[in-house]
C-alpha positions in Angstrom: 12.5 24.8 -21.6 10.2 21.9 -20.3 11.8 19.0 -18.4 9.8 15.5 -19.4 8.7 13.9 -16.5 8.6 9.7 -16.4 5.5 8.2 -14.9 6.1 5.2 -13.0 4.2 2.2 -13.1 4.0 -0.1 -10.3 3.0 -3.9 -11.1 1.4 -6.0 -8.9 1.9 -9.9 -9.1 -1.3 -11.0 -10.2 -2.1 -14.6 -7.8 -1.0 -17.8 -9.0 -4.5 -19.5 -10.4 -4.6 -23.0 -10.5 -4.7 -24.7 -13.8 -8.3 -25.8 -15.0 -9.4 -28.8 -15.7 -9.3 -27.8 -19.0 -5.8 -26.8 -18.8 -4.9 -30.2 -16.9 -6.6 -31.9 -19.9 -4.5 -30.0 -22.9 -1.2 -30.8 -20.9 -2.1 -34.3 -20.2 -3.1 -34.9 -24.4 0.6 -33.0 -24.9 2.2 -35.2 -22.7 0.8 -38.8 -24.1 1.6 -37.8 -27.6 4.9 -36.7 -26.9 5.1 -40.2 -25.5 3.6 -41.7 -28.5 4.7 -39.9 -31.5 8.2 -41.9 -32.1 5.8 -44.7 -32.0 3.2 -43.4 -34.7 6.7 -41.9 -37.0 8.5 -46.0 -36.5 4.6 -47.5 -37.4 4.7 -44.8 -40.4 8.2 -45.6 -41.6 7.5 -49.3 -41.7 4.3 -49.2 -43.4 6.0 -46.8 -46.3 9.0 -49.3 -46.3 6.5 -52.1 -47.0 4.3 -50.8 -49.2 7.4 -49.8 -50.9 8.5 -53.3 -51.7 5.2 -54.6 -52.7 5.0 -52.2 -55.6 8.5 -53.3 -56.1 7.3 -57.1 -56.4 4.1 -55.7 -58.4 6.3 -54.0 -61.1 8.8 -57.2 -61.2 6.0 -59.3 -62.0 4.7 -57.0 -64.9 8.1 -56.3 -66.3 8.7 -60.5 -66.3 5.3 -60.9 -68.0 
């Protein structure tokens, strides 16, 4: 009977690179609208809430006549 033999691999650590500019300018754009996003979902909320009560004033004054 054959005995399976295990191969070995040995990794090397490939060298840190340096991030591109490219890869400076995705994690900048991530980082500003992480920043800005509970800004953009408040602006959002209000607008809906508004909105809301004018079509609530619009239907009031077409159900008074």
């Amino acid at each position: 009977m054959k005995q399976a033999t295990q191969l070995e691999i040995q990794w090397q650590e490939a060298p840190a690179a340096e991030p591109s500019a490219i890869d400076r300018l995705e994690i900048g754009a991530a980082r500003a609208l992480s920043r800005a996003l509970p800004t953009i979902i408040l602006f959002a909320q209000a607008t809906l809430c508004v909105a809301f009560a004018f079509g609530i004033m619009f239907l009031a004054a077409i159900i008074q006549g």
